[in-house]
C-alpha distance (Angstrom), angle and dihedral (degrees) to the residues before:
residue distance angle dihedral
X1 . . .
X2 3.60 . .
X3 3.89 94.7 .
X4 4.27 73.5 64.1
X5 3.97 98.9 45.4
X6 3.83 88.7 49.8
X7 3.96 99.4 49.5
X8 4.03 84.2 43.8
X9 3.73 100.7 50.9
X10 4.04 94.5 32.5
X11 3.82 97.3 50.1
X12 3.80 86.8 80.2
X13 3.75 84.0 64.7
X14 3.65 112.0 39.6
X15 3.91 79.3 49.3
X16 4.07 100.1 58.3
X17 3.89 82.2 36.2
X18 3.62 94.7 111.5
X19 3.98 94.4 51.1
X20 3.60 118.0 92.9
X21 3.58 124.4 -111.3
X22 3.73 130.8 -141.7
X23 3.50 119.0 -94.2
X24 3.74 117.6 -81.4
X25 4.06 124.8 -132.2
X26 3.61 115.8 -162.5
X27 3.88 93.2 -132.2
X28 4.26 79.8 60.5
X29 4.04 98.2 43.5
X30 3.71 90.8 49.5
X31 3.98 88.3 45.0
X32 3.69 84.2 58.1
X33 3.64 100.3 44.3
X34 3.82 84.1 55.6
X35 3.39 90.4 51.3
X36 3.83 104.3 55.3
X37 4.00 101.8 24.1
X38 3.52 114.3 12.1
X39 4.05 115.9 -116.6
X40 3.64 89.5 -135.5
X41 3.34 97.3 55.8
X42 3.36 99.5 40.0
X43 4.28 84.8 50.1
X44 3.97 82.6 58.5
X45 3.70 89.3 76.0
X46 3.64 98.9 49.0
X47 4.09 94.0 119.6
X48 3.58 97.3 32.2
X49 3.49 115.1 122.5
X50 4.18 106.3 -143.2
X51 3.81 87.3 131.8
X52 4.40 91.4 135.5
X53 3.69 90.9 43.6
X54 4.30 93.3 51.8
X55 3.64 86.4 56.8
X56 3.66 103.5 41.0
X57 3.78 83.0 48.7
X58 3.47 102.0 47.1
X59 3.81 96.4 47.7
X60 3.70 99.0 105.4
X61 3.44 95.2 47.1
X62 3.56 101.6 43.5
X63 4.05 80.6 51.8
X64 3.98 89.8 50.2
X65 3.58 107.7 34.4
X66 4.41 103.3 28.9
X67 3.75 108.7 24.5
X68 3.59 133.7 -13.6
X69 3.77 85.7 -164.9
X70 4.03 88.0 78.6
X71 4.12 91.8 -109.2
X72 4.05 110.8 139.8
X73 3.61 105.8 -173.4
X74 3.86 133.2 75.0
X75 3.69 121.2 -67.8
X76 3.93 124.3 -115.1
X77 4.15 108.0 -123.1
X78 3.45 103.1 161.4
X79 4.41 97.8 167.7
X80 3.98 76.1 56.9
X81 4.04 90.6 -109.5
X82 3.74 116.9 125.3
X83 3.73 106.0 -110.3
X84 3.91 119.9 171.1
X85 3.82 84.0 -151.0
X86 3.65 85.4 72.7
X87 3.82 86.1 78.1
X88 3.83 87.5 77.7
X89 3.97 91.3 57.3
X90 3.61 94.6 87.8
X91 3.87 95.7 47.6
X92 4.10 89.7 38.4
X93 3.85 87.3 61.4
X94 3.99 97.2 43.5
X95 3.59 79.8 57.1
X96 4.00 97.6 61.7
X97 4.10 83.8 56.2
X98 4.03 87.0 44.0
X99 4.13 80.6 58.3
X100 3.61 96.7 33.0
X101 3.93 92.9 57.0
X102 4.27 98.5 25.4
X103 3.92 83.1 -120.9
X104 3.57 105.3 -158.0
X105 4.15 93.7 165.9
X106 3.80 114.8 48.4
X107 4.07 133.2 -176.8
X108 3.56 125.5 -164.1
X109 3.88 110.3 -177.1
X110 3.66 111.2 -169.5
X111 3.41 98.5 31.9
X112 3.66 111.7 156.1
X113 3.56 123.6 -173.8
X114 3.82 87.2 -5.8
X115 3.61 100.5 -108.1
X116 3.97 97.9 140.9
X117 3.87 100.7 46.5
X118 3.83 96.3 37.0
X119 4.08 81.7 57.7
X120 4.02 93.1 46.1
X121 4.03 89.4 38.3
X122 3.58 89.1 58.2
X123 4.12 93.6 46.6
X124 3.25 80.3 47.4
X125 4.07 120.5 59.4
X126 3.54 95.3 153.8
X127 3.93 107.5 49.5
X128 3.73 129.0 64.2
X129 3.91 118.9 -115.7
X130 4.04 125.5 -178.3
X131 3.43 133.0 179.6
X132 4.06 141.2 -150.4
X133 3.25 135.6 -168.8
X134 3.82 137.1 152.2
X135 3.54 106.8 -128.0
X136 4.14 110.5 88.4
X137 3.51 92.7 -149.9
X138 3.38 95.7 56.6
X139 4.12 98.1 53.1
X140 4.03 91.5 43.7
X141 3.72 86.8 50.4
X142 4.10 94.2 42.2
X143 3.66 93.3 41.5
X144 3.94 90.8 50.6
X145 4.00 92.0 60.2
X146 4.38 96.1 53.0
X147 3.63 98.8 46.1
X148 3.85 80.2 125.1
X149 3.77 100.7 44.0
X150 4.11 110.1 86.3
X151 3.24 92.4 -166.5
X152 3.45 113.4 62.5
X153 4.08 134.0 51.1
X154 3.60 137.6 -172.6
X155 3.58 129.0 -142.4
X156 4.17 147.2 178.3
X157 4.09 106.3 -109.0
X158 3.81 146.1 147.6
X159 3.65 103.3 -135.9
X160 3.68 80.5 -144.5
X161 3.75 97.4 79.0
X162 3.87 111.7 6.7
X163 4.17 128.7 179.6
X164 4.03 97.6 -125.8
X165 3.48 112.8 109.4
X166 3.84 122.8 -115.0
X167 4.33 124.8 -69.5
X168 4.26 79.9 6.5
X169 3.59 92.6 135.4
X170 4.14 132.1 60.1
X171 4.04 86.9 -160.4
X172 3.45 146.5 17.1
X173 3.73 131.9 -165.2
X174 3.99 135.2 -177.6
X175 3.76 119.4 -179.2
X176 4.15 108.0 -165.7
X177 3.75 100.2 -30.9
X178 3.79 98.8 98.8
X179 3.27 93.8 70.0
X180 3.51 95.3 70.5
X181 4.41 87.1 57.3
X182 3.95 109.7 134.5
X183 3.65 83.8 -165.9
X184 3.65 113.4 30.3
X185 4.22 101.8 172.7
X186 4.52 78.6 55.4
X187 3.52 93.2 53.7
X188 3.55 98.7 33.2
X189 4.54 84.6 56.3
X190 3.74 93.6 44.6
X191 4.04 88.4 53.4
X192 3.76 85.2 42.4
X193 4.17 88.9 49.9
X194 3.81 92.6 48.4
X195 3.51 97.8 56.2
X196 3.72 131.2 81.1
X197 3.50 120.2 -125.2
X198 3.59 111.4 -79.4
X199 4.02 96.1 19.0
X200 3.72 116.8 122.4
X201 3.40 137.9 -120.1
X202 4.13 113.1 -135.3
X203 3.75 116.0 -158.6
X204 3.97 124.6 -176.5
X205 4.11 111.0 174.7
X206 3.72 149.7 123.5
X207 4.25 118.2 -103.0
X208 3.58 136.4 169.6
X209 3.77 113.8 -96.9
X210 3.09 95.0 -142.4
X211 4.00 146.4 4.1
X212 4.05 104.7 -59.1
X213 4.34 86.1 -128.3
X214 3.94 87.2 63.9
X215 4.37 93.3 66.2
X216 4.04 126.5 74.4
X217 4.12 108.7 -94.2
X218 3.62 95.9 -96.2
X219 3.76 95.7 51.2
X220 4.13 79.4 52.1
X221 3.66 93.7 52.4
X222 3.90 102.4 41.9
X223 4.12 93.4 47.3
X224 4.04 89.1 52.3
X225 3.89 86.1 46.7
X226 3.39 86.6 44.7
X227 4.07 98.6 43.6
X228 4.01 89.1 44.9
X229 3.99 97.4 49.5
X230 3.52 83.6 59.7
X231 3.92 98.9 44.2
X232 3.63 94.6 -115.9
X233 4.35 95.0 161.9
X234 3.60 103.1 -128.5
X235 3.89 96.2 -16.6
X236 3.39 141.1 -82.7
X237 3.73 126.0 -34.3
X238 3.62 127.8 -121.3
X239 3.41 117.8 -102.2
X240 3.68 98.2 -134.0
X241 3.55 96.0 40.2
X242 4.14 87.9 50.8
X243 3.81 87.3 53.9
X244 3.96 91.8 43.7
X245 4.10 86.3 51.1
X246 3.91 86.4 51.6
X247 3.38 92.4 48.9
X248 3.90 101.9 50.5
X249 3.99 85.4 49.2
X250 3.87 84.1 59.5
X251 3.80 105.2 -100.2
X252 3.56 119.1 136.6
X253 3.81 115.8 -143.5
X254 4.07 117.4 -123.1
X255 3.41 100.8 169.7
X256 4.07 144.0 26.5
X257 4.01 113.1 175.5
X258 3.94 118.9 178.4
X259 3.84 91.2 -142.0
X260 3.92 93.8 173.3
X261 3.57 95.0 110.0
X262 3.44 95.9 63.2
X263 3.98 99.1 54.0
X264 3.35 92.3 65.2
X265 3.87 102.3 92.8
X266 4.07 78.3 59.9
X267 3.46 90.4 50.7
X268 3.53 99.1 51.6
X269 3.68 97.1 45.5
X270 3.70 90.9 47.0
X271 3.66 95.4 42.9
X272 4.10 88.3 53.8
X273 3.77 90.7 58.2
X274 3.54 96.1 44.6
X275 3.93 84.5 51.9
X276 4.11 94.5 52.5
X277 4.12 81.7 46.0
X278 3.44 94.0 60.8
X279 3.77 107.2 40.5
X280 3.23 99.8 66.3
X281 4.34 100.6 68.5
X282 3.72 101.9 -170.4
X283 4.21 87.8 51.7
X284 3.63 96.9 47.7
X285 3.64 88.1 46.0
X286 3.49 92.6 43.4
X287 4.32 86.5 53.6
X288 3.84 93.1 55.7
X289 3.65 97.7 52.2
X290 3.77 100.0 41.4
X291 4.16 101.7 36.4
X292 3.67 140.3 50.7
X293 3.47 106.8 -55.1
X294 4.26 88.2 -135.1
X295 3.78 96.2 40.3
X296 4.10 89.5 57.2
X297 3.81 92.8 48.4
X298 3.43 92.5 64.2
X299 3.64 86.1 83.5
X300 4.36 90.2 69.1
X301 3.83 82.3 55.9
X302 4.11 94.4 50.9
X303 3.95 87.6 46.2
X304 3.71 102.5 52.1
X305 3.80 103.3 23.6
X306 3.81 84.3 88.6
X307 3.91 88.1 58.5
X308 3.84 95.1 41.8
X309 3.86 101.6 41.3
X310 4.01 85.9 42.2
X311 3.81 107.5 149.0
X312 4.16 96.7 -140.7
X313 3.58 97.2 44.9
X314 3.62 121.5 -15.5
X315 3.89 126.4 137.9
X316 4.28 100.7 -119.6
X317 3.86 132.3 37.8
X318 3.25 142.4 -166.9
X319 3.60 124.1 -107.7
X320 3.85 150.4 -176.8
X321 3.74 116.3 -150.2
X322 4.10 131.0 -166.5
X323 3.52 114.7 -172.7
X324 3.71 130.0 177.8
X325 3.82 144.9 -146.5
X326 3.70 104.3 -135.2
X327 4.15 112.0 -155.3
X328 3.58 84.4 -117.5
X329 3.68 101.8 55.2
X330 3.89 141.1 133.4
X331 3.49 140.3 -136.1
C-alpha cells in the first residue's frame, strides 16, 4: 500500500522534474526544513544509530528518484551534465586498480543493491568478487539480480568484524558506506587484515573539510541536517583525520582526489526535486505523515547538499581515496 501512496503523491514531482526551479537561499531552505520537519527534532537524532532502517526505507525512492539501475551513491558527471552513466564512474575506476594489481579476489563492503560489483563481476569473468553489507534488504535484493553470474556472491556483514580469513583479498573497495563507521580505527584494521600485502584499499565518500567549529552557525546547522537525513552516525569524518586513522593502522596513502566538482550534476538534479517537494505544503506534509519517516527526509538532504558539498566554500567534499598495504605494515 505504501509502495502505491508514494508513486501517487510523487508522480506530481518526477513529472515537473524537468522544469526549473527558482533559486534557493539558504535562509529559505532552512525556513522550509523548519516548516515540514522541524531542525530540532530532526538534530535530536544526530547519534542515533537507525542506519539499516534508512536504507530499507529509502529503497523505493532511491530506485524512483536516483537510479532505477539499483546504484545508491552519487553519480560521476564530469562535463557538468547529469548523466546516469556516471553511476558506472566509481566502478570504472576500481577497475584500473583491478588491472593495475591483476585482482583475481575482490571485496566490496557496503555494497547495497550490488550495483558496483555486479558491473566489475561482469568485466571480470575470471576473478572472484563478493559483497557485504548490513542491510537485509539490500543482499536479498542484490543476490536476486546475479543468480547467473558464478563469480560473484552477496552476503549480510559488519565490515567491522568479517569471517574471511586474513590477506584473502587482492582489493578492497567501499563507495559511501564508511561514513556511517562507529569505530573507524576497527574498520579501518579489519580492511587492513583482509588484504594481502600490497593490495589496495579503494575509498569513494563524502567528509568534512574541515573541523565543523571552523564554519558560520548556519553552515553548522544545515551540514548536521544534512549528515543526519542521510544517517551519517555522528557526521562525517574529516578527511585528514580519516587518512591519519589509515595511516596509524599501517596503510600508506596513494591517492587523494577532490571529486566534488563532479557531483554536482547529481546535486542539481536532486536539489530540483527536493525543491518541487517542498513547495507544495499540504504534499510535503501529506509525505511525512503517510511514508517512512527516513525515506521522506531524504528530501532535507537533496535541498541542502548543494549548500554543503558547495565547491567555493561549502563544509563536506567529495573524495576518492587509494590506500595501500605496505609489506611492512601493522595492524
Amino acid at each position: 500500500m505504501k509502495k502505491v501512496i508514494l508513486k501517487l503523491l510523487t508522480a506530481g514531482i518526477k513529472n515537473n522534474a524537468s522544469q526549473s526551479t527558482e533559486e534557493l537561499t539558504l535562509e529559505h531552505a532552512i525556513a522550509q526544513i523548519d516548516h515540514v520537519f522541524g531542525r530540532d527534532r530532526m538534530l535530536q537524532e544526530f547519534d542515533a544509530d537507525f542506519t539499516v532502517p534508512y536504507y530499507t526505507q529509502s529503497e523505493l525512492g532511491y530506485r524512483l528518484y536516483h537510479s532505477a539501475e539499483d546504484a545508491v551513491h552519487m553519480a560521476l558527471n564530469f562535463d557538468g551534465v547529469f548523466d546516469a552513466d556516471g553511476y558506472q564512474a566509481q566502478p570504472r575506476m576500481v577497475a584500473e586498480q583491478v588491472d593495475k594489481l591483476g585482482g583475481k579476489k575482490v571485496l566490496e563492503v557496503g555494497c547495497g543493491k550490488g550495483f558496483n560489483s555486479r558491473f566489475l563481476a561482469q568485466q571480470y569473468p575470471s576473478s572472484q568478487f563478493v559483497g557485504i553489507d548490513l542491510t537485509p534488504h539490500h543482499v536479498a535484493l542484490a543476490s536476486r539480480k546475479v543468480r547467473n553470474l558464478t563469480n560473484l556472491t552477496f552476503q549480510i556483514g559488519d565490515f567491522n568484524g568479517l569471517n574471511f580469513p586474513s590477506e584473502s583479498f587482492d582489493l578492497v573497495f567501499a563507495c559511501e558506506c564508511l561514513c556511517h563507521s562507529d569505530q573507524l580505527p576497527v574498520t579501518l584494521a579489519e580492511l587492513f587484515r583482509l588484504l594481502r600485502p600490497g593490495g589496495k584499499l579503494v575509498i569513494f565518500d563524502g567528509y568534512r573539510q574541515t573541523k565543523l567549529e571552523n564554519f558560520s552557525p548556519e553552515i553548522q546547522t544545515i551540514t548536521q541536517l544534512t549528515e543526519v537525513s542521510m544517517a551519517i552516525r555522528q557526521g562525517f569524518f574529516e578527511v585528514e583525520d580519516f587518512t591519519e586513522v589509515a595511516k596509524n593502522v599501517g596503510f600508506a596513502l596513494e591517492t587523494k582526489e577532490d571529486l566534488t566538482f563532479a557531483i554536482q550534476p547529481t546535486l542539481s538534479h536532486l536539489g530540483g526535486l527536493s525543491q518541487l517537494f517542498f513547495r507544495s505544503h499540504w504534499r510535503s506534509k501529506l509525505f511525512t505523515w503517510l511514508l517512512p519517516r527516513y525515506l521522506v527526509r531524504n528530501a532535507v538532504a537533496g535541498l541542502l547538499m548543494p549548500f554543503t558539498f558547495n565547491t567555493n566554500q561549502g563544509s563536506l567534499g567529495y573524495y576518492k581515496l587509494i590506500f595501500k598495504r605496505e609489506e611492512e605494515g601493522r595492524i
